[in-house]
C-alpha positions as CSV (number, residue, x, y, z in Angstrom):
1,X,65.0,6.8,207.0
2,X,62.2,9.2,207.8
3,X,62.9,10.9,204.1
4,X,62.8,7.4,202.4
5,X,59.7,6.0,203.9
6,X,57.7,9.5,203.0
7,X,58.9,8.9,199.4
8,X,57.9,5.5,199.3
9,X,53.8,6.6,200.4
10,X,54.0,9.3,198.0
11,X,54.6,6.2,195.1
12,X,52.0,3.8,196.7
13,X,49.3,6.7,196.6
14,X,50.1,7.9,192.8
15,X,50.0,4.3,191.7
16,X,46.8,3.5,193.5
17,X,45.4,6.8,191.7
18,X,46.2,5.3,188.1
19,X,44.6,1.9,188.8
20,X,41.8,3.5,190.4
21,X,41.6,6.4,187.1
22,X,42.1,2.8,184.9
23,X,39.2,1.3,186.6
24,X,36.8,4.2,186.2
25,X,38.2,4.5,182.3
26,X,37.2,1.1,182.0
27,X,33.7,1.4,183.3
28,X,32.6,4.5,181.6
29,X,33.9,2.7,178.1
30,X,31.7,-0.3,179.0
31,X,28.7,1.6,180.2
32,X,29.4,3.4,176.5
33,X,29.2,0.5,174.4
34,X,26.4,-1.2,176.4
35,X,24.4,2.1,175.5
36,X,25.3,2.0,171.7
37,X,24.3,-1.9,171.2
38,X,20.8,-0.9,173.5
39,X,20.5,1.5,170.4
40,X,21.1,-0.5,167.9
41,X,18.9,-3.6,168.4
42,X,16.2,-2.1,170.3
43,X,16.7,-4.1,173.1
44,X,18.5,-3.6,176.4
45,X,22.0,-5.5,176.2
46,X,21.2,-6.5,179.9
47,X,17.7,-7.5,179.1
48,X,19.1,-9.7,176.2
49,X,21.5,-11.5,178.3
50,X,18.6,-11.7,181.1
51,X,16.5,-13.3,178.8
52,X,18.6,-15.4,176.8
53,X,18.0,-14.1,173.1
54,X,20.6,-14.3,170.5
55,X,21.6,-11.8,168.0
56,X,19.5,-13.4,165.4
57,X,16.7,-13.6,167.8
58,X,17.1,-9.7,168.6
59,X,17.3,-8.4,164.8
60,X,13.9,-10.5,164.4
61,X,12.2,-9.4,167.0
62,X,13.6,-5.8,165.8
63,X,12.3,-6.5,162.2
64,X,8.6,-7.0,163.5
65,X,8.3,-3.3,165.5
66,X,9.5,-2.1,162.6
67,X,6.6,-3.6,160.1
68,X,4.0,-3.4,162.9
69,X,4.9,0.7,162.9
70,X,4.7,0.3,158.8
71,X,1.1,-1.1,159.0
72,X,-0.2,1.6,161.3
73,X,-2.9,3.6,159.7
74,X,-1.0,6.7,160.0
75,X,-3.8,9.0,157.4
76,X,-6.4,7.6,159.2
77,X,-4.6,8.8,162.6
78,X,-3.1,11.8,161.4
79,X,-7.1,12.6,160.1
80,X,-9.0,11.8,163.4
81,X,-6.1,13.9,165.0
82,X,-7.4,17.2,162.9
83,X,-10.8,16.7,163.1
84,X,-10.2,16.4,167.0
85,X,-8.6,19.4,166.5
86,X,-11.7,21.1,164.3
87,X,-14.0,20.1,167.0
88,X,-12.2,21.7,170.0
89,X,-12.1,24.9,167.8
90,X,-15.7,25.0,167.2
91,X,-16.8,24.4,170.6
92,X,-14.4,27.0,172.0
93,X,-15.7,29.6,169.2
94,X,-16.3,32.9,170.7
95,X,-20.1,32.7,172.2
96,X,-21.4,36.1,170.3
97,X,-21.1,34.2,166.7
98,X,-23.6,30.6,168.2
99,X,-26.1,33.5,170.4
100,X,-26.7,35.4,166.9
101,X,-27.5,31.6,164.5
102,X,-29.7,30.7,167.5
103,X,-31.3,33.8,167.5
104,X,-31.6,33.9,163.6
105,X,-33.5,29.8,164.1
106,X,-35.9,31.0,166.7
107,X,-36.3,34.5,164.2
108,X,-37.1,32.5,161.2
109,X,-39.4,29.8,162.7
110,X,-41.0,33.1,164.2
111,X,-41.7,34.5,160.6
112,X,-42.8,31.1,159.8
113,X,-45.9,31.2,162.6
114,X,-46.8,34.2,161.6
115,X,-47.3,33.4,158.2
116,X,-49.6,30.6,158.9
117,X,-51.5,32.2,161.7
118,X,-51.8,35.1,158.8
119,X,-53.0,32.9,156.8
120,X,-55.6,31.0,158.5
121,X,-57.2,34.4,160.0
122,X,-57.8,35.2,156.2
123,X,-59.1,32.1,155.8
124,X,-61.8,32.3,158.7
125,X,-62.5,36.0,158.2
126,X,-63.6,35.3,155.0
127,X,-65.8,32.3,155.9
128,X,-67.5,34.4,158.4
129,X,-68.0,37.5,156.0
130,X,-69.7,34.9,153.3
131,X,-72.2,33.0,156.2
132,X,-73.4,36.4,157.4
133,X,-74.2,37.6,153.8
134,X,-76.0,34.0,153.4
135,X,-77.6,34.5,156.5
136,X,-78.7,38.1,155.8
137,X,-80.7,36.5,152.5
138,X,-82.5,34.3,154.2
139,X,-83.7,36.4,156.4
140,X,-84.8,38.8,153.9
141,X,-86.2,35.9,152.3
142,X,-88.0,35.0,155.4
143,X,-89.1,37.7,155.5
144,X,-91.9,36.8,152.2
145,X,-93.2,33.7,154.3
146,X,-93.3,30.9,150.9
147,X,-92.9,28.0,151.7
148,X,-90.7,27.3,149.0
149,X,-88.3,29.7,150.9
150,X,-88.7,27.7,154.1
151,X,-87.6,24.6,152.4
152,X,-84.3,26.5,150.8
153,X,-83.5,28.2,154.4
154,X,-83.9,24.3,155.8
155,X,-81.4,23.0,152.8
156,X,-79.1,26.2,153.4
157,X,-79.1,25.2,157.3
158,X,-77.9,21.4,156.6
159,X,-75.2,22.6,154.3
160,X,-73.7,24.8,156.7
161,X,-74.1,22.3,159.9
162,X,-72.2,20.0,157.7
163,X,-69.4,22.9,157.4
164,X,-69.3,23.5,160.7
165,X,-69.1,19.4,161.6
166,X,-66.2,18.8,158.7
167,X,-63.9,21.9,160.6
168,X,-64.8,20.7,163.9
169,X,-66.6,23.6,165.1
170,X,-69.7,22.1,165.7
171,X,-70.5,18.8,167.9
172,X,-73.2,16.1,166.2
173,X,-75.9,15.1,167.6
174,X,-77.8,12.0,166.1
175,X,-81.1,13.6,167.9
176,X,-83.1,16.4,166.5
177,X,-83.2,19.7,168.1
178,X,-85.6,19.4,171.3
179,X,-86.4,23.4,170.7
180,X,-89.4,24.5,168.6
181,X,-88.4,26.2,166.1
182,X,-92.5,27.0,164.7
183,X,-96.0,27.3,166.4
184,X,-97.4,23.7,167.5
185,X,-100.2,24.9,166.8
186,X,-100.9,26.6,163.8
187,X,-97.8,25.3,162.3
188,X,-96.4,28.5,161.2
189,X,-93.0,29.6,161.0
190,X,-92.0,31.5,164.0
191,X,-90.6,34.8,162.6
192,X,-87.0,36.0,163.0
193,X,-85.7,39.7,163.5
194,X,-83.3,41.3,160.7
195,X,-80.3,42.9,161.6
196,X,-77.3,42.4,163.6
197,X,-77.3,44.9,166.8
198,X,-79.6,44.1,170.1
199,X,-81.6,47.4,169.3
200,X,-84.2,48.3,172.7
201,X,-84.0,44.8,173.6
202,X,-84.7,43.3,170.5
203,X,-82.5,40.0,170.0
204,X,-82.0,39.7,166.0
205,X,-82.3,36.8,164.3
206,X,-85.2,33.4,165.0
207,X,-86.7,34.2,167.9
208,X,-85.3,32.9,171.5
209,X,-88.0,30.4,172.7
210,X,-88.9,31.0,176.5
211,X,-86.7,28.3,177.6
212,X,-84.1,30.0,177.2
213,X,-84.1,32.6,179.8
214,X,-82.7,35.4,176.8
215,X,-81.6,38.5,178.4
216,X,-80.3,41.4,176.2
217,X,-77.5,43.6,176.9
218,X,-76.1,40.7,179.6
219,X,-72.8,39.1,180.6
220,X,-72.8,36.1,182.3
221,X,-70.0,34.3,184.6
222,X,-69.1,30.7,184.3
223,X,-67.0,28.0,183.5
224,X,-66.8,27.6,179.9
225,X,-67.4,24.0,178.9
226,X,-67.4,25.2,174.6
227,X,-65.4,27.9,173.4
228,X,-66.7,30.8,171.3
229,X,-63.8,31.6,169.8
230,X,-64.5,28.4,167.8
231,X,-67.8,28.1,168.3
232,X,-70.1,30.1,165.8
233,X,-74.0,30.4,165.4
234,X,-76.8,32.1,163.3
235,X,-78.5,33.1,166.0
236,X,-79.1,33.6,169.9
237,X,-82.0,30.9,169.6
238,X,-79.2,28.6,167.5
239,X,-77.1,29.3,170.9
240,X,-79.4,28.1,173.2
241,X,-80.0,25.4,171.5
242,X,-76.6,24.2,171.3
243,X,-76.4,24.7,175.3
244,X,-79.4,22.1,175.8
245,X,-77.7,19.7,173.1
246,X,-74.7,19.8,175.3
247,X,-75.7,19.2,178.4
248,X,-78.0,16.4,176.9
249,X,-75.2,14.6,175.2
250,X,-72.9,15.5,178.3
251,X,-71.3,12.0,180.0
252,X,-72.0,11.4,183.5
253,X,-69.0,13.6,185.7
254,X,-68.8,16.1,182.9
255,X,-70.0,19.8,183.3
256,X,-73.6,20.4,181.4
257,X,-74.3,23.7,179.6
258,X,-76.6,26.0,181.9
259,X,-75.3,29.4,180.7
260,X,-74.9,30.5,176.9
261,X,-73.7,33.9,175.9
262,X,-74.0,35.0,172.2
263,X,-72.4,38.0,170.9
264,X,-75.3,39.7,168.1
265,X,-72.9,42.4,167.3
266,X,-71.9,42.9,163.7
267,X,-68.4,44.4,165.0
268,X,-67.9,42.0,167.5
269,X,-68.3,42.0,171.4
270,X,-66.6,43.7,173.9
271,X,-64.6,41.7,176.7
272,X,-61.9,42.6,179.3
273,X,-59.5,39.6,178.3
274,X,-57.0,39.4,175.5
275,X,-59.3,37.6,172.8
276,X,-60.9,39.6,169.8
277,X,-64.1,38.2,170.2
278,X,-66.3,38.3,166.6
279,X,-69.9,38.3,165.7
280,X,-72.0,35.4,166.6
281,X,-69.8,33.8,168.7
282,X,-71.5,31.4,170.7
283,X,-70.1,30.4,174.6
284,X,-71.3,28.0,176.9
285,X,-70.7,28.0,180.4
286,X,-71.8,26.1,183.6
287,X,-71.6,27.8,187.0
288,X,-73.9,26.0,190.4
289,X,-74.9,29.5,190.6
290,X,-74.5,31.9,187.7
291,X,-73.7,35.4,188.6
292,X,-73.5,38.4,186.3
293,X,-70.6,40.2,185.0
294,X,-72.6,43.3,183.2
295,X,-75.8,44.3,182.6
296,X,-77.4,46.9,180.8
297,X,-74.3,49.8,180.2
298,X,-70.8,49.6,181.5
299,X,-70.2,52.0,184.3
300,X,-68.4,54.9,184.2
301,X,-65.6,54.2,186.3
302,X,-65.1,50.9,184.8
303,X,-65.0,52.7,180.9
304,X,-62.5,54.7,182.5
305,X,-60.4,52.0,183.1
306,X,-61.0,49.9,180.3
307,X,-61.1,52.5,177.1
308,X,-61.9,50.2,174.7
309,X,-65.2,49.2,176.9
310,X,-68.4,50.5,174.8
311,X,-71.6,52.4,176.6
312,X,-73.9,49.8,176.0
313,X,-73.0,45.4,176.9
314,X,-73.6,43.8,173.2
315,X,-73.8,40.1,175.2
316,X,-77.3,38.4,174.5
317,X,-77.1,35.8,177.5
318,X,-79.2,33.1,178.8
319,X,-79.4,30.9,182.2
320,X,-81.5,27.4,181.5
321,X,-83.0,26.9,184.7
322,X,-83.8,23.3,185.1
């Protein structure tokens, strides 16, 4: 009995094996063709049953993907894509190649400045060289005492005022000059110095009225309210004159001329800053109380330290006391 009854369990268990290996054969075929029709439309067999759609319905709904993928712009895509891809390669060039085209920009607008500046220092140094050989005949013609001469020097004068106005080197003023430029008096010209150099004291060119306060072989300190280096005059008299004309025409808060410095050398003037400073340069300062930088000769020690300083100071300088 014991025998028979273990034979029977052994059946019951090998038969409940095959219907349990059926079952999972079953399952696996069905996941299997569930997967193939999910392939085939495009849509989940499940899905489709969730949402009711037929086969017709499904291969439509199929048909569409497939013509909206068609009408993609795939060139345009596929281009954006490489340019993308251009761009990213640019900007992660190595760094030595965009350092040397900047440097080659800032090189070549370099060459370009240079040129110009080049260019316009021609330009002025040959202005200069042609008003001092004008100015150099009149005084020689001065020199006769006609009066036809007086009247050319007078026509001369205008012309190169005007010059000076049209490259905006020289302020206008619509009232005449309040200097005297000849003897109330008798009515004759006043006469002028020749040459160039401040020779024992002698300040070349008309001669500096009184007013002016003219002291040769001086420096004076201030705040310039009209630049020499643009800023050009026949004379130290011519100087002053444009110091009162500027502090006459001066608007109320604005600094007034009381200090004009004229360089009367031919080879230019001598100064401690970085500026090549050229002949008849005019400045015009304003200080409350002016205060000298040289006088006379440079000193020793200060030549010493400055090579390029000269023996003698080649300022002619002025303070206009009021």
């Amino acid at each position: 009995m014991a025998i028979s009854r273990c034979c029977c369990s052994y059946k019951r268990a090998t038969v409940i094996v095959c219907i349990f290996n059926v079952a999972a054969a079953f399952y696996v075929l069905d996941v299997l063709l569930s997967s193939s029709s999910r392939s085939s439309s495009g849509i989940p067999w499940r899905r489709r049953h969730v949402l009711g759609f037929s086969a017709q319905e499904a291969l439509r709904i199929q048909e569409a993907h497939e013509i909206r993928r068609k009408v993609e712009p795939h060139e345009l895509i596929d281009r954006v894509k490489e340019i993308q891809l251009e761009s990213d390669q640019e900007s992660s060039g190595p760094g030595a190649i965009r350092r040397k085209a900047a440097m080659d920009i800032v090189q070549r607008l370099r060459d370009i400045q240079s040129t110009n500046n080049q260019t316009a220092s021609q330009a002025l140094s040959e202005w200069r060289r042609k008003r001092l050989e004008a100015a150099r005949a009149r005084e020689a013609k001065q020199s006769a005492g006609t009066n036809a001469t007086s009247d050319m020097n007078q026509e001369l004068a205008q012309e190169e005022v005007s010059k000076l106005v049209e490259l905006g080197w020289l302020h206008t003023h619509t009232e005449p000059p309040s200097l005297p430029v000849s003897d109330s008096d008798t009515g004759e010209i006043l006469p002028t110095v020749t040459g160039a150099e401040v020779e024992d004291g002698i300040i070349p060119g008309r001669i500096v009225p009184p007013e002016c306060h003219a002291e040769a072989h001086t420096d004076y300190d201030g705040v310039a309210v009209r630049w020499g280096l643009t800023h050009h005059t026949e004379s130290a008299a011519d100087c002053c004159q444009a110091c009162f004309n500027q502090a006459k025409a001066a608007k109320p808060g604005e600094r007034k001329c009381n200090i004009w410095v004229f360089c009367a050398a031919e080879n230019g003037c001598y100064s401690p800053d970085i500026y090549e400073h050229k002949h008849q340069e005019c400045w015009l300062k304003q200080a409350d109380e002016p205060k000298l930088n040289f006088k006379g000769h440079y000193h020793e020690e200060y030549r010493q330290t400055h090579q390029n300083a000269p023996v003698v100071v080649p300022w002619v300088s002025g303070v206009i006391r009021e």
